[in-house]
C-alpha positions as CSV (number, residue, x, y, z in Angstrom):
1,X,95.7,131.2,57.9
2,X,93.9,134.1,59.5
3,X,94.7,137.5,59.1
4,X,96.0,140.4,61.5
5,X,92.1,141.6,61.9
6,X,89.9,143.7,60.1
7,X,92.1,147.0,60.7
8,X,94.7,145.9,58.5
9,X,96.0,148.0,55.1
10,X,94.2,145.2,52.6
11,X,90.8,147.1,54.3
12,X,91.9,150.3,54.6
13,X,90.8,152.8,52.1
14,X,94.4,154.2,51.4
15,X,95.5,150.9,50.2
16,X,96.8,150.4,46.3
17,X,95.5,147.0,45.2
18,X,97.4,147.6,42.1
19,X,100.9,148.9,43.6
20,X,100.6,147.6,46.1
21,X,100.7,150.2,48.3
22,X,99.7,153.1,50.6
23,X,98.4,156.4,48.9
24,X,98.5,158.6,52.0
25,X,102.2,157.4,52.5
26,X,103.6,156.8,49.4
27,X,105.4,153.2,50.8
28,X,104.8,149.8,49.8
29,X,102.6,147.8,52.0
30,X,104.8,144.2,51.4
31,X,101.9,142.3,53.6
32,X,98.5,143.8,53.3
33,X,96.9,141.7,55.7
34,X,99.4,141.9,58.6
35,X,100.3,145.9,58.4
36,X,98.1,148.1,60.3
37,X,98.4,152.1,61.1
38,X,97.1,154.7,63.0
39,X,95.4,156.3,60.1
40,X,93.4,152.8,59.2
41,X,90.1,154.7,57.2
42,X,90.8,157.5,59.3
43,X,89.1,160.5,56.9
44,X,92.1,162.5,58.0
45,X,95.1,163.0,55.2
46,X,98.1,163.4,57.3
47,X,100.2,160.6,58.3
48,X,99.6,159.6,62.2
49,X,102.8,157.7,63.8
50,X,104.5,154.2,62.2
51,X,103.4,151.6,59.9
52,X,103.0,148.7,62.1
53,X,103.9,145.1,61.0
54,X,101.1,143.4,62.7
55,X,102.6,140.0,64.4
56,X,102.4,137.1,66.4
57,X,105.3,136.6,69.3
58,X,104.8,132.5,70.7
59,X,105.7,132.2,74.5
60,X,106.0,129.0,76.0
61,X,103.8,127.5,73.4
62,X,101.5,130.1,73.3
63,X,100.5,133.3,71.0
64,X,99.0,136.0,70.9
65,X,99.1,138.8,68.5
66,X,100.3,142.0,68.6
67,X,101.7,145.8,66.6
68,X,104.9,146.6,66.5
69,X,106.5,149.7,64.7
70,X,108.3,149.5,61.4
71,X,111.9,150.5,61.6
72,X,112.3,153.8,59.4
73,X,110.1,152.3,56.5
74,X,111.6,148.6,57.4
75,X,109.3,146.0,58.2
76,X,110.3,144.7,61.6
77,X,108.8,140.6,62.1
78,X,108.8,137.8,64.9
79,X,110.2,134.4,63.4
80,X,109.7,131.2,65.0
81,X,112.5,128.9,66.0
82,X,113.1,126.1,63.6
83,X,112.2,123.8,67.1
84,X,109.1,124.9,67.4
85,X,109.8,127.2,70.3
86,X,109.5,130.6,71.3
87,X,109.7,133.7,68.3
88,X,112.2,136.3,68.6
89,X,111.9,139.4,66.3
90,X,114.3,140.9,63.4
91,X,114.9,143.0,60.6
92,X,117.8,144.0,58.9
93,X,118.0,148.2,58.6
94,X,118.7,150.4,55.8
95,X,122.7,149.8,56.4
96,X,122.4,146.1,55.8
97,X,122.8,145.9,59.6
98,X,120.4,142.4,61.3
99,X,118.9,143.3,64.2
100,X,117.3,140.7,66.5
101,X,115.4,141.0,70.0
102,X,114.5,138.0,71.9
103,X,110.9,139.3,72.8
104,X,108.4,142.2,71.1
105,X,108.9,144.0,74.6
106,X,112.9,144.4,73.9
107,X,112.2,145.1,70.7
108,X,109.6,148.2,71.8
109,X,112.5,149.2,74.3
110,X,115.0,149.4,71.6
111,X,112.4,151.4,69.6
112,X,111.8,154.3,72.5
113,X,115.5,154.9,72.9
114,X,116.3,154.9,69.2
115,X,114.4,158.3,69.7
116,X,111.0,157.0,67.4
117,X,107.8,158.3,68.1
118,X,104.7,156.1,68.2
């Protein structure tokens, strides 16, 4: 399986092989090749915007990949259908509450009202 690209955490030099983790943001990094941020070998210490799970949404049989921003420290994922069809995208937040969107787009739309910053 190929990974999110060559800006994901597993590259970056903040990563924590041994944790694993990121240094500059003190979280654990729970797939190092599909988790990306803003701050990828940036020489700059200070954290810039989300974590973003790094995912691929399927429409109509076909993918493509794309960022999407962790949920306060949550990683937020697309899951495929069990019939093969289209993904939708969940996570369950720190109140043990599930969440699911039907597309990446709804899920960036919940995102900019909840009041998150990119």
């Amino acid at each position: 399986m190929p990974n999110g690209g060559i800006h994901h955490c597993g590259n970056c030099r903040y990563y924590q092989r041994e944790t694993p983790g990121c240094e500059l943001r003190g979280v654990p990094i729970e797939s190092s090749h599909w988790t990306t941020c803003k701050n990828f070998n940036h020489p700059n210490k200070d954290a810039i915007g989300p974590i973003y799970a790094i995912v691929c949404e399927v429409r109509s049989h076909a993918g493509s990949y794309t960022d999407i921003p962790y949920f306060d420290g949550i990683r937020v994922d697309t899951v495929q259908r069990p019939d093969g069809g289209d993904t939708f995208v969940c996570f369950t937040d720190s109140n043990g509450h599930y969440n699911e969107f039907s597309t990446v787009a709804d899920y960036h739309a919940f995102y900019k009202t909840s009041g998150r910053e990119y």
